[in-house]
C-alpha positions as CSV (number, residue, x, y, z in Angstrom):
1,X,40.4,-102.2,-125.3
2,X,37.2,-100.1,-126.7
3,X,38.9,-99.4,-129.9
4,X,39.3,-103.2,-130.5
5,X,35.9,-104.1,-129.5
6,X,34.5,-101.5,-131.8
7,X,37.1,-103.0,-134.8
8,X,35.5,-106.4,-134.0
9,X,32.0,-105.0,-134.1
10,X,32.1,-103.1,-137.4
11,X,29.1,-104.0,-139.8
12,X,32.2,-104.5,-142.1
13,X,34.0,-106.9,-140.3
14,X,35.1,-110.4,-142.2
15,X,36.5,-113.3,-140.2
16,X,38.8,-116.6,-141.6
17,X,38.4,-119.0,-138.2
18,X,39.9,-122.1,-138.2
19,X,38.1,-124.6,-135.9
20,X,39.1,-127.9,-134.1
21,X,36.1,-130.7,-134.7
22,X,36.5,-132.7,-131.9
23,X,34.1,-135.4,-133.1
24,X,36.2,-136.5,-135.9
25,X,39.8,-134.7,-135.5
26,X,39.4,-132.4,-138.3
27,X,40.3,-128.6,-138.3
28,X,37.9,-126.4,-140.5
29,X,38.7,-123.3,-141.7
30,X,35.3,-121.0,-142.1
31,X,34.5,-117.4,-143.2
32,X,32.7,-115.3,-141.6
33,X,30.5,-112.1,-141.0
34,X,30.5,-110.3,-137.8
35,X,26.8,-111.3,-138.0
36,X,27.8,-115.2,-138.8
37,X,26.9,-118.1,-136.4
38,X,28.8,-118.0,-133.1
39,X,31.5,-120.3,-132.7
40,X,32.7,-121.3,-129.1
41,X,35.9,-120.1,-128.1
42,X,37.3,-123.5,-127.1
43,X,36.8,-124.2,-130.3
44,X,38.9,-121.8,-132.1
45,X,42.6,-122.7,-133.1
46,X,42.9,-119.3,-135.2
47,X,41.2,-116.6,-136.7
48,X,41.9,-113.2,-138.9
49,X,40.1,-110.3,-139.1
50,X,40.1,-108.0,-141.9
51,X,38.0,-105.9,-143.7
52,X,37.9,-103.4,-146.9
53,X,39.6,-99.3,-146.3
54,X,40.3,-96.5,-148.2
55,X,44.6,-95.9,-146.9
56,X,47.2,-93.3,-148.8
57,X,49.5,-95.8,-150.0
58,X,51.6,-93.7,-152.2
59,X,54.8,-94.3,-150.2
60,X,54.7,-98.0,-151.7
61,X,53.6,-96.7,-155.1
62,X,55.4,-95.9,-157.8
63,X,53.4,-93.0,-159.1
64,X,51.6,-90.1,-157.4
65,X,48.5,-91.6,-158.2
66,X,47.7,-93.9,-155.1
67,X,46.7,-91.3,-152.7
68,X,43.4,-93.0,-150.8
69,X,43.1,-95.8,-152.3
70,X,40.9,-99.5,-151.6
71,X,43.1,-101.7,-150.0
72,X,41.8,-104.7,-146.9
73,X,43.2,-104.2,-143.8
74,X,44.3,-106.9,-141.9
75,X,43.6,-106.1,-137.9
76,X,44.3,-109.2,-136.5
77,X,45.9,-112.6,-137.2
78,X,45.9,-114.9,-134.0
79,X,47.2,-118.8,-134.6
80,X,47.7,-121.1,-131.2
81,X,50.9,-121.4,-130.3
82,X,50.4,-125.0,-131.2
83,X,49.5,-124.6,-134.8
84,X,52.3,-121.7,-135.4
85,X,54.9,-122.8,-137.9
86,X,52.4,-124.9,-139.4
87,X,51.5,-123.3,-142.6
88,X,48.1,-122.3,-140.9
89,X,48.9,-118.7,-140.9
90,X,50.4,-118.5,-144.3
91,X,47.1,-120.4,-145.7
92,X,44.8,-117.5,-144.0
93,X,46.6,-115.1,-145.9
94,X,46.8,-117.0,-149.1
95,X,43.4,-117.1,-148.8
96,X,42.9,-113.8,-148.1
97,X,45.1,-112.5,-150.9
98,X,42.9,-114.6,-153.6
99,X,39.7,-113.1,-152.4
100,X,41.1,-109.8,-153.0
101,X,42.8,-111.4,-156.6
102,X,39.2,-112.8,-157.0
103,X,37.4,-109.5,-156.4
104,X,39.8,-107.6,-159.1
105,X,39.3,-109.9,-161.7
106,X,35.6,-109.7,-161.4
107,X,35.7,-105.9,-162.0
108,X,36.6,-104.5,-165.3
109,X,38.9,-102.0,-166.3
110,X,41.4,-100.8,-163.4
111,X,42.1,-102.9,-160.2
112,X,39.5,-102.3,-157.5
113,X,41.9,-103.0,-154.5
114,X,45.5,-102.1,-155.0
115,X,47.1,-104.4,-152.0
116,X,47.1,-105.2,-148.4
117,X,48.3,-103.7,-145.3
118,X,48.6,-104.3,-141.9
119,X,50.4,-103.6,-138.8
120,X,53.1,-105.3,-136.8
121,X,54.6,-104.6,-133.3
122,X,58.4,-104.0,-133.7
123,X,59.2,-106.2,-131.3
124,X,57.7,-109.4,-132.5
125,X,60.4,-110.5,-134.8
126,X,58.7,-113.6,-135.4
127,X,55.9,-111.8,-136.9
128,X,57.8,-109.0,-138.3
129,X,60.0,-112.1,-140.3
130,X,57.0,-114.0,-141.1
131,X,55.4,-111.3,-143.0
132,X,58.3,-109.4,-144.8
133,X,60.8,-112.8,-144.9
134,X,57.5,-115.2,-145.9
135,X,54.8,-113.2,-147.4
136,X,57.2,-110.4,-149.4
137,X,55.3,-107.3,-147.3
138,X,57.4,-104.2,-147.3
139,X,57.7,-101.2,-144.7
140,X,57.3,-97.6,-145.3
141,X,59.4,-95.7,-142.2
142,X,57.3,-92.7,-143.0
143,X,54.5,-94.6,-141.3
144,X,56.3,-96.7,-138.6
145,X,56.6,-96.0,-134.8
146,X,59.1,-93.4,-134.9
147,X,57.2,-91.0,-136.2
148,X,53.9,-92.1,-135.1
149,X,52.7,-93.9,-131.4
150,X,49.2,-95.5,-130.4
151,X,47.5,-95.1,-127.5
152,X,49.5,-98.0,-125.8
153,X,52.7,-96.5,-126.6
154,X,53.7,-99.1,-128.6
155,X,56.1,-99.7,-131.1
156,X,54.9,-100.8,-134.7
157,X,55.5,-100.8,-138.2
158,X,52.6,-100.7,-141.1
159,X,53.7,-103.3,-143.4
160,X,52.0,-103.2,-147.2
161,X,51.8,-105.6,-150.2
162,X,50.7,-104.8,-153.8
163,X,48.7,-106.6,-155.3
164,X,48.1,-105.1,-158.6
């Protein structure tokens, strides 16, 4: 539980939080700094937090080249079970995706950020589905579960997706 406070609290920290507006039924989706306004929780539909790395990605690359390289890490995506299968999670990371699309054009010469990565317990196929089936992420069993546990013992995979 530590570790995922301090993940929340890093100065690098980015949010996407999707909001319900009571006052006039609209949902808003906002980004965010860990240092942004405060939103209340009953408020919150879903949220993502992510933030910029340096990761060894070579086992999805095709040269030897991509040892430690920039990618953003995606720590958390949380929708309500009542918006799931609702296109909300698939805008967040659509969103996502062009702010790291965004940030490589910007720079000249050689992509700043080669992709994104992220981690999925095993046994959520839904997840596990929604990101390899729906958003074309790829494993790499040299860094899944069987070779590697966390601290709660659980089972996961690292999932990656180019973007270069």
């Amino acid at each position: 539980m530590r570790s995922k406070s301090r993940e929340l609290k890093h100065p690098q920290a980015q949010f996407f939080i999707v909001t319900a507006e009571h006052d006039n039924n609209e949902i808003q989706l906002r980004r965010s700094s860990r240092t942004g306004p405060r939103i209340p929780l009953s408020k919150v539909l879903a949220f993502c937090h992510f933030r910029y790395e340096t990761a060894d990605i070579s086992e999805w690359c095709a040269s030897n080249t991509c040892t430690q390289q920039l990618i953003l890490y995606v720590y958390e995506l949380q929708v309500s079970s009542s918006l799931q299968r609702c296109g909300v999670g698939k805008r967040i990371m659509s969103l996502i995706e062009c702010l790291v699309k965004h940030k490589n054009i910007r720079r000249s010469g050689a992509p700043l950020i080669q992709g994104m990565m992220l981690t999925v317990f095993t046994h959520n196929s839904a997840a596990m589905e929604f990101y390899t089936k729906n958003l074309s992420y790829r494993s790499s069993p040299q860094v899944s579960s069987e070779n590697v546990e966390d601290e709660d013992n659980s089972d996961y995979e690292i999932l990656f997706k180019s973007l270069v």
